[in-house]
N, C-alpha and C positions, 0 to 999 in steps of 0.2 A: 456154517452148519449149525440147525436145531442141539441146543442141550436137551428140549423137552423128550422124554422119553416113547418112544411110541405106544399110542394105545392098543392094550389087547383087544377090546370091544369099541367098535365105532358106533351102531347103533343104542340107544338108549329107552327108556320109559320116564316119563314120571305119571304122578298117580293119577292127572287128567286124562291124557294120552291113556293110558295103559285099561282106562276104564272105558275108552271108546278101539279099543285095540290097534292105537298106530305103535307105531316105533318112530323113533325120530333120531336126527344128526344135525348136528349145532356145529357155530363156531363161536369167538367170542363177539361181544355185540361192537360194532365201530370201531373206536379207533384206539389205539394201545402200544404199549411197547413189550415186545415178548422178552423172556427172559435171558436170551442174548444178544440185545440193544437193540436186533431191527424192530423198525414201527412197523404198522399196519392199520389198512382201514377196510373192516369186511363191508362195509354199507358205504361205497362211493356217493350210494345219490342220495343217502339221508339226508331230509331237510328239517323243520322241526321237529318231527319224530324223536330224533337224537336229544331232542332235550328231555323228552317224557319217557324215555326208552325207559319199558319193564325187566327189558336185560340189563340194564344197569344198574338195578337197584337190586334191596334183599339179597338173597341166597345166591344169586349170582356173580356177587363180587366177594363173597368167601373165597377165600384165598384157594382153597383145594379144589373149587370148584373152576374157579376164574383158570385156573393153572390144566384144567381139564380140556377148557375151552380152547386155550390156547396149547397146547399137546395136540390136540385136531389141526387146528391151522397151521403149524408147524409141518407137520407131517403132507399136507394139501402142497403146501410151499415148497418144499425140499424134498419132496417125494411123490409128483400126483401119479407116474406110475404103478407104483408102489400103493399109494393107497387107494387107488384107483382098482386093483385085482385083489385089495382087500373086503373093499365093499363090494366087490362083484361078488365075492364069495359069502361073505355074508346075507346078503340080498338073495344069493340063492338054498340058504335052509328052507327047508318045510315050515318053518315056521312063518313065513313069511307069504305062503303060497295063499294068493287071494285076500292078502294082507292088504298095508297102507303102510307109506312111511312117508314122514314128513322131513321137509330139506330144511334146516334151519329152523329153530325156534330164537334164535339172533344170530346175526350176520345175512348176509344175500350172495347174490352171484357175482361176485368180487370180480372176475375175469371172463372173459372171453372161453380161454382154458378148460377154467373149474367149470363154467354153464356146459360146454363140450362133453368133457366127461359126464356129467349127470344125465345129459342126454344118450349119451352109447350105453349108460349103464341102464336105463329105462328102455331104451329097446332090446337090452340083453336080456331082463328078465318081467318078461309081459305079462308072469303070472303074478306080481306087486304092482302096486299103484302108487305112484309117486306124485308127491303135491307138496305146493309152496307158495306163500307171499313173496310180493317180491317188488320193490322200486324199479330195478333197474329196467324200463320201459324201453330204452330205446336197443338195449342189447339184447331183448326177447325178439324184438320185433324185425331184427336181424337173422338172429340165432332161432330161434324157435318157432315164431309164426308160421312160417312159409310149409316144413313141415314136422311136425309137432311128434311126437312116441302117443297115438293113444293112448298110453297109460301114463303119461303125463297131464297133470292139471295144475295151472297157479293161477292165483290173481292177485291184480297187481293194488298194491295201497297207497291211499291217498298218506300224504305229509312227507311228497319229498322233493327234490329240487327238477326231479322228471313230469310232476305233477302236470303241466300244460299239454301234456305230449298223452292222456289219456281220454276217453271217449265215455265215460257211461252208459252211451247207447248200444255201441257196438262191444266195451270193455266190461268184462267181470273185474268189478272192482270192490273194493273194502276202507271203509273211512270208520275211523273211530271217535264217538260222538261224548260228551259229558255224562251223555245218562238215556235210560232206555225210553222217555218220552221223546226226545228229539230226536234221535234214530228212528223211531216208528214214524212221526211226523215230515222227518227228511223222504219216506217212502222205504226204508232200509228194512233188511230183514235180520232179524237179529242172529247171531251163531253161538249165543251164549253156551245152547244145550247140548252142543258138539262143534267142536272145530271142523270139523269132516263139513259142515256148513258150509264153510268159505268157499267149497269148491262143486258139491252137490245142488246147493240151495237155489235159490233165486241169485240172481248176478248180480244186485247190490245189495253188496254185506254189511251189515252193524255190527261192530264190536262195541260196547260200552267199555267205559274211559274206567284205567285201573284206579280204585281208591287209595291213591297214595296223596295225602294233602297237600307237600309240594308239588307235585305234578298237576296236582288239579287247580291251584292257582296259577300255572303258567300257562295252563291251558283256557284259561278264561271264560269259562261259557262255551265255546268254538269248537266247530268238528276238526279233526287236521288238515283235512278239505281247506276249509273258512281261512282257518290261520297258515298255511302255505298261500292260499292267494294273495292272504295281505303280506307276507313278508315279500312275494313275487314283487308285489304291485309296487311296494315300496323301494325295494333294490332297482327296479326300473327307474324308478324317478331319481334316483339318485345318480344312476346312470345319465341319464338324460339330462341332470340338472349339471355332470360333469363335462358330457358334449357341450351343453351352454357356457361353462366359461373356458372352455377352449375355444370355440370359437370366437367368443367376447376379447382374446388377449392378442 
C-alpha cells in the first residue's frame, strides 16, 4: 500500500494553461520508483522522447513537486475507484462547465484501466472537454476509436516506439521539430499560441523543440518523427543482423 498521501485537489493550473483556461491532471513523467519501492512506468510506449522529456527536467524534478506527481499515481494504482469518483466530482464544479481539461502534461495512458476510466469519466460530464497527447496508438485504437465521448479529443505524437502504427493522413498528429522554420517547412502547424491547438487546429501539429542545450544536442537537427524512424530502422537491422547468425551457426 501507497505511503503517498492522498491528494486534496486532483486538478491543477499552471500559468500557460490557466491563461488559455484548461485545468490539467498530471502524473509523473516515465519511469521511477515511488516512495514505497514499487517502480513504475506512466509512458510504456516512450521511444526517444524519454530522452528529451520536458517533464524531466527543471521544476519537475523538485523534489515537492516530483512527490506531487507521484501522490497522483499512487492513488490511480491503489485506489482507481476511489480516485476515479473523485475526479468525477471534481469535473463536475461549475467551474468547469464548457471548460477544458487536459489529461497529462507527463505520463500517458499507462493501462487499459486508467484509458477506461477516463473514458466513463468524459461521458459522465459532456459539459467539459477533455483532451490529450498520447503514444499509446495501439490501445486508442482499441479502446477509443471505434466509439469515442464526443467530448473527448487527443492526438497522438510522434517519438515513440508506436510510431509505425500512425497515419498522417487519416491521424491528428503532433511531431516536435528544432525550430519553427522546419515545422512550417514540414507543412506543420504551429501550437505555440495555445495548446488547445493540438486538438482544434489543423491535424498536423508543430511544437517547437524546448530550449534546453542538452536536449537539443540530442536531438540533432531531427524532428522526433526523423529520429524515431532512425532508431526503428536501426533496431531492425540489428534484429535482422541477429537472425543472420542464427541461422549461420
Amino acid at each position: 500500500m501507497s505511503t503517498n498521501p492522498r491528494p486534496a485537489r486532483l486538478l491543477t493550473q499552471n500559468k500557460d494553461l490557466r491563461r488559455i483556461g484548461v485545468w490539467n491532471w498530471t502524473l509523473p513523467a516515465w519511469a521511477g520508483r515511488l516512495a514505497d519501492g514499487r517502480t513504475y512506468n506512466t509512458c510504456p510506449s516512450a521511444g526517444v522522447c524519454a530522452q528529451v522529456c520536458y517533464a524531466r527536467n527543471g521544476t519537475y524534478r523538485f523534489r515537492n513537486v516530483l512527490a506531487r506527481h507521484e501522490a497522483n499515481l499512487a492513488y490511480v494504482l491503489d485506489d482507481l475507484p476511489g480516485w476515479y469518483a473523485q475526479m468525477l466530482d471534481e469535473t463536475g464544479h461549475r467551474r468547469h462547465v464548457d471548460g477544458w481539461v487536459r489529461i497529462h502534461d507527463a505520463g500517458d495512458f499507462f493501462s487499459d484501466d486508467y484509458l477506461r476510466a477516463w473514458l466513463d469519466i468524459a461521458r459522465a460530464r459532456p459539459q467539459v472537454t477533455f483532451y490529450a497527447y498520447t503514444k499509446e496508438v495501439e490501445r486508442f485504437r482499441r479502446l477509443v476509436e471505434p466509439d469515442p465521448p464526443t467530448n473527448f479529443r487527443w492526438v497522438y505524437s510522434f517519438g515513440g516506439r508506436q510510431d509505425a502504427l500512425l497515419d498522417p493522413t487519416r491521424d491528428r498528429v503532433a511531431d516536435v521539430f528544432p525550430d519553427g522554420e522546419q515545422l512550417a517547412a514540414a507543412g506543420y502547424a504551429d501550437q505555440s499560441d495555445s495548446d488547445l491547438l493540438a486538438v482544434v487546429g489543423p491535424p498536423l501539429v508543430g511544437i517547437p523543440a524546448n530550449n534546453i542545450p542538452a536536449f537539443r544536442r540530442r536531438q540533432a537537427g531531427r524532428s522526433f518523427a526523423q529520429w524515431q524512424a532512425e532508431q526503428d530502422a536501426q533496431r531492425a537491422a540489428r534484429r535482422a543482423r541477429g537472425r543472420s547468425q542464427e541461422v549461420g551457426r
